[in-house]
C-alpha positions as CSV (number, residue, x, y, z in Angstrom):
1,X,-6.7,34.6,11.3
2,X,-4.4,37.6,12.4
3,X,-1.2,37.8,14.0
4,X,-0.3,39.3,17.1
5,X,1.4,42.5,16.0
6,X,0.4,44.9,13.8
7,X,-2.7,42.5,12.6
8,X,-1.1,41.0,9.9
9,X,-2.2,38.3,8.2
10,X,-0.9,34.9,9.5
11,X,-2.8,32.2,6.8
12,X,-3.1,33.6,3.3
13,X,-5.9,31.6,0.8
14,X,-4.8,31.4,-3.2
15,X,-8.7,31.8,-4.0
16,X,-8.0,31.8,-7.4
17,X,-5.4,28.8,-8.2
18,X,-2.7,31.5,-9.0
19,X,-0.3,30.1,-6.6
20,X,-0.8,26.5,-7.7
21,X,-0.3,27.1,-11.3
22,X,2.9,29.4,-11.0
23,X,4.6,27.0,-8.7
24,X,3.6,24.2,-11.2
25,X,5.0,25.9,-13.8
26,X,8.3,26.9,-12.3
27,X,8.5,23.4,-11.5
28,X,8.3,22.1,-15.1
29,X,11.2,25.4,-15.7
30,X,13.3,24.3,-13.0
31,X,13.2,20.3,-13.9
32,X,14.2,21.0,-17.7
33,X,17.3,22.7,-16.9
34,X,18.3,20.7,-14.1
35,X,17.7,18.0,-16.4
36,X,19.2,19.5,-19.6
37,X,22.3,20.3,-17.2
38,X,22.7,16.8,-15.6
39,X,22.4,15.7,-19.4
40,X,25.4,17.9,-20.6
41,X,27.5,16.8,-17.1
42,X,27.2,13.3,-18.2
43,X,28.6,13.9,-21.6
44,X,25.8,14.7,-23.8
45,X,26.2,17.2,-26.5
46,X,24.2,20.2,-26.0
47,X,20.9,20.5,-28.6
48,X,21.2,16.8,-29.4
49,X,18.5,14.1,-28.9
50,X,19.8,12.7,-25.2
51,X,20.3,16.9,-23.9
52,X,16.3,17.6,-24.9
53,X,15.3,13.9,-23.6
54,X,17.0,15.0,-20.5
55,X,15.4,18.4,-21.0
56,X,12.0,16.3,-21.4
57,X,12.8,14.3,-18.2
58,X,13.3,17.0,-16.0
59,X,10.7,19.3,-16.7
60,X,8.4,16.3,-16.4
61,X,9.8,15.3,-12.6
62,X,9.9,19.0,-11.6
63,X,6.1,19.3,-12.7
64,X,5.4,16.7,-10.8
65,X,7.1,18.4,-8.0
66,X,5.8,21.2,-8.7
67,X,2.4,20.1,-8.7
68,X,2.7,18.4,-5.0
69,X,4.1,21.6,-3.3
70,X,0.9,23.3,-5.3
71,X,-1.5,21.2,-3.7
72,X,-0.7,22.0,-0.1
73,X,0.8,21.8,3.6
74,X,-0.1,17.8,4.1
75,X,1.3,16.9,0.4
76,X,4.0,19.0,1.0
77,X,4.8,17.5,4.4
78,X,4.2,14.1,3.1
79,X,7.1,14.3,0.3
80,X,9.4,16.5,2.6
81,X,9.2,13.1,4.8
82,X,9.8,11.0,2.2
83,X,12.8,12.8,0.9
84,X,14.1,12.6,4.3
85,X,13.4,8.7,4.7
86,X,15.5,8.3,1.7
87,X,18.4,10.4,2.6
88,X,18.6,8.9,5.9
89,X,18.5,5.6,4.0
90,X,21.2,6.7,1.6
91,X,23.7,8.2,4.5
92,X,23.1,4.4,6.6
93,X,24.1,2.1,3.3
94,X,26.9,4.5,3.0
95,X,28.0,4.7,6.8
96,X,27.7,0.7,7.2
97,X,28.1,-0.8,3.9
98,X,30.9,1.5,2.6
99,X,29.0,2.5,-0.2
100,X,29.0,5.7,-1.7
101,X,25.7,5.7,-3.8
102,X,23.9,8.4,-2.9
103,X,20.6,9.1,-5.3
104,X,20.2,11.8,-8.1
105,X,17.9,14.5,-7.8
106,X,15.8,12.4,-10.0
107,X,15.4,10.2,-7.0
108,X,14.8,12.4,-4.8
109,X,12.3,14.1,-6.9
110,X,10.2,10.7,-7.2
111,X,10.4,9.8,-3.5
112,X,9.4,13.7,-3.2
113,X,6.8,13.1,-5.2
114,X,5.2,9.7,-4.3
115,X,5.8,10.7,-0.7
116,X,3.7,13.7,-1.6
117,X,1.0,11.5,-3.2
118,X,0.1,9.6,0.0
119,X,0.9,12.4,2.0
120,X,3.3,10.8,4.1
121,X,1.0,7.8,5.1
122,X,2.8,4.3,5.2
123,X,1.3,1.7,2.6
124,X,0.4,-2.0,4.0
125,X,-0.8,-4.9,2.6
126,X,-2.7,-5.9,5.6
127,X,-5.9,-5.5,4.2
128,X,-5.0,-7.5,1.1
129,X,-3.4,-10.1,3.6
130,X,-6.6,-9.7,5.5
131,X,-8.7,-10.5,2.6
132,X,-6.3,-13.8,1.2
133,X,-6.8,-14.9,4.6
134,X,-10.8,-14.8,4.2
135,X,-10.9,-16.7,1.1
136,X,-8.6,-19.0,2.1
137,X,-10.5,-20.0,5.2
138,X,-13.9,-20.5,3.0
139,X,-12.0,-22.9,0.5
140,X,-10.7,-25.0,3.6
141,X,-14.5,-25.0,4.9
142,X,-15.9,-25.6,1.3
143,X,-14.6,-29.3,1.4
144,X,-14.1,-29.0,-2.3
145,X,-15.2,-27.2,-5.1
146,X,-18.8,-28.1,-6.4
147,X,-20.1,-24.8,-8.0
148,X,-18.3,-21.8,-8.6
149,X,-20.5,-18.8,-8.4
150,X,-21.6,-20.0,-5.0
151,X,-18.5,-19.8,-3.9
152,X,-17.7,-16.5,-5.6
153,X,-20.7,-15.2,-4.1
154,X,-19.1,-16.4,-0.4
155,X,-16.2,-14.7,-1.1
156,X,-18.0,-11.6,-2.6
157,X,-20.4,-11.5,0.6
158,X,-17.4,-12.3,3.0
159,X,-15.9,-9.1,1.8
160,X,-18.0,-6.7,1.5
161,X,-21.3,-7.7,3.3
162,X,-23.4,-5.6,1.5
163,X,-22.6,-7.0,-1.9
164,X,-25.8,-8.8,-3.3
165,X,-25.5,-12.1,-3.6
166,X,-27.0,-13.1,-7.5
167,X,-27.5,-16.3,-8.7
């Protein structure tokens, strides 16, 4: 696809993995010393054990990072929305409640991250709801409990119909 002026190009493609691997990388960079730093600003000595589990931490969360803005537009979106879900949660307790607890950047990294994961897409328990329901309704119909694997094989067969049913 080509732009309007001077034909430039408007999508590029990262054939190779190039891009992926170099932001994943910075990532893992750019996480160790944010968490070597927030380490040292808390009072840990610098080269100890805590400043290189902090070290460990952060380059761990920003690989993780890294790897979602890696993997493209959706995921990206996805934990860009999250992010934003959490900070308009934050500013609300703190505008209401009087509270003044805003997350870290480790926060924010994970709800980047998980965000990024589902791409943005809400998780429900309706199905699971859906299939508590199911079962629930064959042990009320079932007048008791005679044989078990006949009525494991209801439940298997209610579902997912085209589960065999096996003696």
């Amino acid at each position: 696809m080509l732009g309007y002026r001077h034909m430039t190009p408007v999508m590029y493609i990262d054939r190779d993995g190039n891009f992926a691997i170099s932001i994943f990388i910075a990532g893992f960079i750019i996480g160790g010393i944010l968490g070597g730093y927030t380490r040292v600003q808390n009072g840990a000595e610098v080269w100890s054990e805590d400043f290189w589990i902090g070290v460990g931490t952060g380059a761990l969360i920003g690989a993780a990072v890294g790897t979602v803005a890696g993997l493209g537009v959706a995921y990206l979106m996805g934990g860009l929305a999250s992010v934003g879900n959490k900070l308009i949660s934050d500013v609300t307790s703190s505008v209401f409640y009087g509270t003044n607890n805003f997350g870290s950047w480790e926060d924010y990294a994970v709800a980047f991250v998980i965000g990024g994961l589902i791409k943005g897409r809400r998780i429900s328990n309706g199905p699971i709801e859906s299939t508590n329901s199911k079962i629930k309704t064959i042990i009320k119909a079932s007048n008791g409990i005679r044989n078990f694997r006949r009525l494991r094989n209801k439940f298997m067969y209610s579902i997912n119909k085209d589960t065999p049913l096996k003696n």
